[in-house]
C-alpha positions as CSV (number, residue, x, y, z in Angstrom):
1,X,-22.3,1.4,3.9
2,X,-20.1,1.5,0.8
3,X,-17.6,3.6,2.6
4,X,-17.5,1.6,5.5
5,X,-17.0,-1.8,3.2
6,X,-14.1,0.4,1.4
7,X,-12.0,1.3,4.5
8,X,-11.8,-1.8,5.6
9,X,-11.3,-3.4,2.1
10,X,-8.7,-1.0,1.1
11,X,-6.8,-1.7,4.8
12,X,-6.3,-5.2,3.8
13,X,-5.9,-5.0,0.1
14,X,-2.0,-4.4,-1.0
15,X,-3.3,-3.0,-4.1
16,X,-5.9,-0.4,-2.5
17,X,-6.0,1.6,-5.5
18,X,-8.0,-1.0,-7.4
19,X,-10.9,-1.6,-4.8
20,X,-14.3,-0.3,-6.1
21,X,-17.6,-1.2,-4.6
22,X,-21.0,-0.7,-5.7
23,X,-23.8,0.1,-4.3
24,X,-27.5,-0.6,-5.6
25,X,-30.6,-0.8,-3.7
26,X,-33.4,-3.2,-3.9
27,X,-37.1,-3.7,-2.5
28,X,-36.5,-0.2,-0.4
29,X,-34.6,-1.6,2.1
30,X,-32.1,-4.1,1.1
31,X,-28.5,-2.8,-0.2
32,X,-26.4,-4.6,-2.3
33,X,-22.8,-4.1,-2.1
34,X,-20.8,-5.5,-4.9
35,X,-16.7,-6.0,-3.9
36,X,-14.2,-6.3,-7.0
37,X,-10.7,-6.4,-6.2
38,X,-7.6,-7.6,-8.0
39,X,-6.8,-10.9,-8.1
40,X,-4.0,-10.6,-6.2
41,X,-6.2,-8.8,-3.2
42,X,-8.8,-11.9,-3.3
43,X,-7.4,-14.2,-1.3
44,X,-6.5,-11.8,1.3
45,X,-10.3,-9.9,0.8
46,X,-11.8,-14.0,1.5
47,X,-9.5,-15.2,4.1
48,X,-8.8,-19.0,5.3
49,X,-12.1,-20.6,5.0
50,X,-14.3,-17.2,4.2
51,X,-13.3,-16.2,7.4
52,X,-12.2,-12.4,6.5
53,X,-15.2,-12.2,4.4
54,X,-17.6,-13.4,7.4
55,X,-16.0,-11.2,9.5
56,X,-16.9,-8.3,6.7
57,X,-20.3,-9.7,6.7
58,X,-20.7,-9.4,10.0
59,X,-19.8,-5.6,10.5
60,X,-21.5,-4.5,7.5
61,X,-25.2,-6.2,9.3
62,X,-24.5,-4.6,12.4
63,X,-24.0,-1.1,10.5
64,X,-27.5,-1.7,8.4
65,X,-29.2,-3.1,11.1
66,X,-28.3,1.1,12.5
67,X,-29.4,2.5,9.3
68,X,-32.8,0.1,9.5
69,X,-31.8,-1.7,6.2
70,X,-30.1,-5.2,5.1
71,X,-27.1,-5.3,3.4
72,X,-25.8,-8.3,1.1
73,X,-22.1,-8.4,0.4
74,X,-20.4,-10.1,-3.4
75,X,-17.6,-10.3,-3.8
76,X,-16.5,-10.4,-7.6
């Protein structure tokens, strides 16, 4: 999951270098996945009207819902 959300991250980010993620788990089978990019990179990382970061959303489900878990995306 985490390097899934840091490809794609790091494709759109002009400053790739200063992605990290983390990754922490909680009640067995829930991920949290916690996105902090540069200022800069934000805007691009959230998209007109969260639409970028739905889109994220979206793939990142579909590859838990694979791996039998739930993931939950911040972005910081």
């Amino acid at each position: 999951m985490k390097e899934l959300l840091e490809f794609i991250v790091r494709s759109i980010a002009s400053n790739p270098d200063e992605v990290k993620v983390t990754e922490s788990r909680e009640d067995g089978n829930k991920v949290l996945l916690q996105l902090e990019v540069s200022p800069f990179d934000k805007g691009k990382v959230i998209g007109r009207q969260g639409r970028v970061a739905q889109s994220i959303r979206t793939l990142l489900r579909v590859a838990s819902i694979k791996n039998g878990t739930r993931a939950v995306l911040e972005i910081l």
